[in-house]
MMTF fields as JSON, N, C-alpha, C and O atoms, coordinates in Angstrom:
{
  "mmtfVersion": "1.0.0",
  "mmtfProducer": "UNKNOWN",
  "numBonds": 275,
  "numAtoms": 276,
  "numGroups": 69,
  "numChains": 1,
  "numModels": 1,
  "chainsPerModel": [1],
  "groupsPerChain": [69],
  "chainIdList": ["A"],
  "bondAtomList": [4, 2, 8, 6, 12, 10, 16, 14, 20, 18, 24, 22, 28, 26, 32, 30, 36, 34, 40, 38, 44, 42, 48, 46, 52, 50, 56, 54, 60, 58, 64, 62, 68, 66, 72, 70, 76, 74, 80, 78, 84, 82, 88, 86, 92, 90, 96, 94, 100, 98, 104, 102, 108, 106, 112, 110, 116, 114, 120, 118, 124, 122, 128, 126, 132, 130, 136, 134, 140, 138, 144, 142, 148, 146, 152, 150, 156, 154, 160, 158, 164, 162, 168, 166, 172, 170, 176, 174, 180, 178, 184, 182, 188, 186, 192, 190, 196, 194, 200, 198, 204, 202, 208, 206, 212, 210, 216, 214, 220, 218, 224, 222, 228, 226, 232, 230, 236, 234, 240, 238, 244, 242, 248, 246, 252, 250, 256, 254, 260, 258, 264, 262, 268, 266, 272, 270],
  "bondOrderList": [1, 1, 1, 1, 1, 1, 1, 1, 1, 1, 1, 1, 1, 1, 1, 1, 1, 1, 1, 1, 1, 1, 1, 1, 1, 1, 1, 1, 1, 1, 1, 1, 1, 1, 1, 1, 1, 1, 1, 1, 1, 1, 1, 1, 1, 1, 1, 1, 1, 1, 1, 1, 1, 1, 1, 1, 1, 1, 1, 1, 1, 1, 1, 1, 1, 1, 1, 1],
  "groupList": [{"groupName": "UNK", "atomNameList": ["N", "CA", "C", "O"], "elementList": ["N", "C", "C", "O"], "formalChargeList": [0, 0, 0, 0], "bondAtomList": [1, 0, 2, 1, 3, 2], "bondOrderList": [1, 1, 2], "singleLetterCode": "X", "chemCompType": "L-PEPTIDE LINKING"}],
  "groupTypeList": [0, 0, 0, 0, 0, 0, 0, 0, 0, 0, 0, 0, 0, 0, 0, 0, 0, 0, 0, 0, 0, 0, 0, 0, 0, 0, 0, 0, 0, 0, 0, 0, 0, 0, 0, 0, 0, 0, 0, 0, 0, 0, 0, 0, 0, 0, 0, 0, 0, 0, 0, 0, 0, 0, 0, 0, 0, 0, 0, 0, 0, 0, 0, 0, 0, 0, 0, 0, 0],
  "groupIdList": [1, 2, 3, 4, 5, 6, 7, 8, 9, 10, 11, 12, 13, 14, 15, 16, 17, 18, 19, 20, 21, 22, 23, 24, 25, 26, 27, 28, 29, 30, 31, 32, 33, 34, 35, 36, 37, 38, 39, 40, 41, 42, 43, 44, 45, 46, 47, 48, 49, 50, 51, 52, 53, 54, 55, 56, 57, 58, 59, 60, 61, 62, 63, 64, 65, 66, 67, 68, 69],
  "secStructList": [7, 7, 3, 3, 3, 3, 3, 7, 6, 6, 1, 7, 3, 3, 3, 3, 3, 4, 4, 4, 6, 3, 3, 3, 3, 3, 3, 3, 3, 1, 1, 6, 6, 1, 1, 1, 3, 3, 3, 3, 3, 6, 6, 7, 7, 3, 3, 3, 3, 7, 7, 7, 7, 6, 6, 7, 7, 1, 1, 3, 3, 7, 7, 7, 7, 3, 3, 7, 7],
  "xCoordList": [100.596, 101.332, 100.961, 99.815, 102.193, 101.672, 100.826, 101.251, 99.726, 99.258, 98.503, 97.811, 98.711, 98.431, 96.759, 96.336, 96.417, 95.212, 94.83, 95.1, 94.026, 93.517, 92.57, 91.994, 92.302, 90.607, 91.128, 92.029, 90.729, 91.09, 90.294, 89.268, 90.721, 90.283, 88.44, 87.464, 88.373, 86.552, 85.994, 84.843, 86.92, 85.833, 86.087, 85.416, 86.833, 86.836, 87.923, 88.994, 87.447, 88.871, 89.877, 89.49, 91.238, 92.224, 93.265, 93.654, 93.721, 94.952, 95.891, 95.626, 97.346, 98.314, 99.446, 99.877, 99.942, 100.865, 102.306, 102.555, 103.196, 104.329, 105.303, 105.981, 105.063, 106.326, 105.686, 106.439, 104.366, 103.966, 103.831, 103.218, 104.343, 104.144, 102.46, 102.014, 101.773, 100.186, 99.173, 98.934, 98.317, 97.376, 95.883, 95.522, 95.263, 93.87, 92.512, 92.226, 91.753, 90.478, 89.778, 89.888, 88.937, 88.115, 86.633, 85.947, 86.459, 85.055, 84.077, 83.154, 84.536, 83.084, 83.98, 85.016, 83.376, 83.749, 82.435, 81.291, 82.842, 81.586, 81.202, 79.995, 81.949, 81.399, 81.744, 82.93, 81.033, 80.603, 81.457, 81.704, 81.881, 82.904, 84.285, 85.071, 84.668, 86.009, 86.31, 86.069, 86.975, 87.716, 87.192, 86.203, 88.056, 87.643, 86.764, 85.706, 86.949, 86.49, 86.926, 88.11, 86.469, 87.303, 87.202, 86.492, 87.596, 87.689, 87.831, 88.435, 87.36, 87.6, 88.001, 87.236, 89.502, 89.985, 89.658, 89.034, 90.033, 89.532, 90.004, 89.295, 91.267, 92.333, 91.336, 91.421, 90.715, 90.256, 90.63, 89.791, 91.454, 92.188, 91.456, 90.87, 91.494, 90.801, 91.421, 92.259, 91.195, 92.08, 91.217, 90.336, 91.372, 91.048, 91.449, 92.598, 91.358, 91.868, 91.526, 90.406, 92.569, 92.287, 91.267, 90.863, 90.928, 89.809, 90.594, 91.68, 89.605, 90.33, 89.14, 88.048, 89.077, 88.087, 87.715, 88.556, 86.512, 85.287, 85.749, 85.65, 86.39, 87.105, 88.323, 88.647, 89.206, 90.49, 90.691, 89.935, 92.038, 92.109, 93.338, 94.248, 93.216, 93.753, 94.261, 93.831, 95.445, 96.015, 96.314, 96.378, 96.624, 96.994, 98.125, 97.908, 99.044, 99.494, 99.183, 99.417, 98.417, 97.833, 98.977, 100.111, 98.516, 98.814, 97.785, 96.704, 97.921, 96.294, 96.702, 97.653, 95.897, 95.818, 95.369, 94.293, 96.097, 95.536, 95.394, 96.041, 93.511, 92.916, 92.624, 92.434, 92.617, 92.372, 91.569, 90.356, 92.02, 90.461, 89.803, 88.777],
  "yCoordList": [78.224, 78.703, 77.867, 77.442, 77.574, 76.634, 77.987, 79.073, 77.304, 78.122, 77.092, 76.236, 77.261, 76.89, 77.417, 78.432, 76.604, 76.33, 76.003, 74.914, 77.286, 76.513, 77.094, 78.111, 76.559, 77.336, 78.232, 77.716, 79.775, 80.367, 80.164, 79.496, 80.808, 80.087, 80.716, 80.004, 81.706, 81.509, 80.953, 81.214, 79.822, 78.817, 79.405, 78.721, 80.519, 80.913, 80.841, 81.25, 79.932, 79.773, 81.23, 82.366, 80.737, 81.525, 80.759, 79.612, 81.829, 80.989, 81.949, 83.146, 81.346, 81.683, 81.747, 80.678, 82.755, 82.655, 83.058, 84.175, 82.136, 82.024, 83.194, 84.087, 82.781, 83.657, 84.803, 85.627, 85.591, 86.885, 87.2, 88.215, 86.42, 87.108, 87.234, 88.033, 86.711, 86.754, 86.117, 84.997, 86.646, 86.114, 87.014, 87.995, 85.883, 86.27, 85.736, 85.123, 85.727, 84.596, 84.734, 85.633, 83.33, 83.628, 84.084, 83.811, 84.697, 85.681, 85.055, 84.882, 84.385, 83.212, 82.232, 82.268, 81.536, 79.718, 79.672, 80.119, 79.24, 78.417, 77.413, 77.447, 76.157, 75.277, 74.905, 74.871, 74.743, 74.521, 74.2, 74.757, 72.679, 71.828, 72.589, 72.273, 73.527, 74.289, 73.563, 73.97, 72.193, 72.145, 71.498, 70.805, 71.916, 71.953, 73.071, 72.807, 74.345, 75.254, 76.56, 76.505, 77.805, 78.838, 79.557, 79.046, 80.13, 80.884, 82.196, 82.51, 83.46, 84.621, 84.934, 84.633, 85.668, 86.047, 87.45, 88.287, 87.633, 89.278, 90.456, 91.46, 90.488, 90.969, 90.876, 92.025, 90.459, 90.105, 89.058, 88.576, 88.851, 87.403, 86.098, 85.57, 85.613, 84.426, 83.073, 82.93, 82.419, 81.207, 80.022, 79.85, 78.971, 77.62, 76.657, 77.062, 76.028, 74.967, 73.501, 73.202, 72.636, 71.38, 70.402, 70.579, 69.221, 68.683, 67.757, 67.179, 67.867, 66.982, 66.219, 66.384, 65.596, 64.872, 65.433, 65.729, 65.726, 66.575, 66.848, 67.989, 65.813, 65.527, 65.787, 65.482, 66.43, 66.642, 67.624, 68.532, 67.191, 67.601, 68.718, 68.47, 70.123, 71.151, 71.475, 71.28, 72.088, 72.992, 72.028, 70.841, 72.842, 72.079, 72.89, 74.091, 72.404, 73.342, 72.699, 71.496, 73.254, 73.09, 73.666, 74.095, 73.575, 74.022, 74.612, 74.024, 76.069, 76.738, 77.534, 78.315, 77.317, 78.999, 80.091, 80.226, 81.034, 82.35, 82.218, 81.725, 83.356, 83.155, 84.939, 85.466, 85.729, 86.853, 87.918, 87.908, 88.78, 89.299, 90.363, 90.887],
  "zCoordList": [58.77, 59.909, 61.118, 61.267, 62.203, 63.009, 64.45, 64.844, 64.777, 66.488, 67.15, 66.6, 68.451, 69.413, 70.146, 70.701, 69.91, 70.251, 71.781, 72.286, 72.638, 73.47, 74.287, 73.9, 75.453, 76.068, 77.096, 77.756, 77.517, 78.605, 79.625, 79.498, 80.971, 82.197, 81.884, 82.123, 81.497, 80.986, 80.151, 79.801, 79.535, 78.68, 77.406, 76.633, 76.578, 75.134, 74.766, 75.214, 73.343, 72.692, 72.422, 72.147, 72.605, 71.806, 71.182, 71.403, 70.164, 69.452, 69.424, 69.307, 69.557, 69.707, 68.773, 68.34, 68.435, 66.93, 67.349, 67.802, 67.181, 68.07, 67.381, 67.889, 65.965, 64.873, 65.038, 64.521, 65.614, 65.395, 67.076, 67.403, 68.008, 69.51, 69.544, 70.368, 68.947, 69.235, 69.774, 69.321, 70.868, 70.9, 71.231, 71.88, 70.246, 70.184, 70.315, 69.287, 71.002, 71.261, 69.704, 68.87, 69.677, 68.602, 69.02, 70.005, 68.157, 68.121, 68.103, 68.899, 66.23, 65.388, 64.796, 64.131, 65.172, 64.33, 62.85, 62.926, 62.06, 61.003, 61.623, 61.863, 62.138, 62.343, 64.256, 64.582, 64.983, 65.993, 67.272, 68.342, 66.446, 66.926, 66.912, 67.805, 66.031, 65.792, 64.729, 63.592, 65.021, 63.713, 62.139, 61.9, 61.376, 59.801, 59.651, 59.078, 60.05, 59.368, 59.626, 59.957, 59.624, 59.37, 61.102, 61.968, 61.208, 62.482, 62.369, 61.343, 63.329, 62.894, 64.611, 65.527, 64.828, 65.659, 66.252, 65.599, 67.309, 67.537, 66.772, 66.818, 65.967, 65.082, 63.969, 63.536, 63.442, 62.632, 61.574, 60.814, 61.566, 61.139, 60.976, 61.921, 59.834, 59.404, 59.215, 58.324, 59.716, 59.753, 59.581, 60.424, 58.369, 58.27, 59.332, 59.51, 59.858, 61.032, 60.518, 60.105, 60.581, 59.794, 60.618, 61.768, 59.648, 60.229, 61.528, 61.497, 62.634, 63.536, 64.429, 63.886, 65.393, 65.937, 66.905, 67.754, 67.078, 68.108, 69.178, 69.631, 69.863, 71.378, 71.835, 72.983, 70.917, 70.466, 71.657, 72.002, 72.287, 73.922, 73.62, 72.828, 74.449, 74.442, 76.144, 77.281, 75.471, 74.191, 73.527, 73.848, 71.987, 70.935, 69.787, 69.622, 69.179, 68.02, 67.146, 67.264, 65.674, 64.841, 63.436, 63.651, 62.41, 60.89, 60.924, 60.913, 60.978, 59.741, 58.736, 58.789, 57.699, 57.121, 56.841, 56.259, 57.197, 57.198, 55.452, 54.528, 55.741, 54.509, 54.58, 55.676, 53.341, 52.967, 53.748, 53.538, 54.563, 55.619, 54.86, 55.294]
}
């Protein structure tokens, strides 16, 4: 599913899901940097995010997939 990725004015990520009217900050990342790994939204929603480069400038719309919660 495509979402939009990006930082709110306090510095925490949220992502944005266009086909579901949603948005939700993320909670927990696995990996640090954000991308290439899973994300867990405030919804509880789990999402893979593809691998991309450390520096990768936002907002952004991405491909993820939602993975089983």
């Amino acid at each position: 599913m495509k979402v939009m990725i990006r930082k709110d004015s306090a510095g925490h990520f949220t992502v944005y899901v266009p086909r579901k009217d949603l948005e939700e900050r993320i909670t927990h990342r696995d990996n640090p940097a954000l991308w290439g790994g899973v994300v867990t939204l405030g919804n509880g929603w789990r999402l893979a995010l593809p691998d991309m480069p450390d520096d990768t400038r936002l907002p952004i719309t991405v491909e993820a997939r939602k993975l089983e919660e």
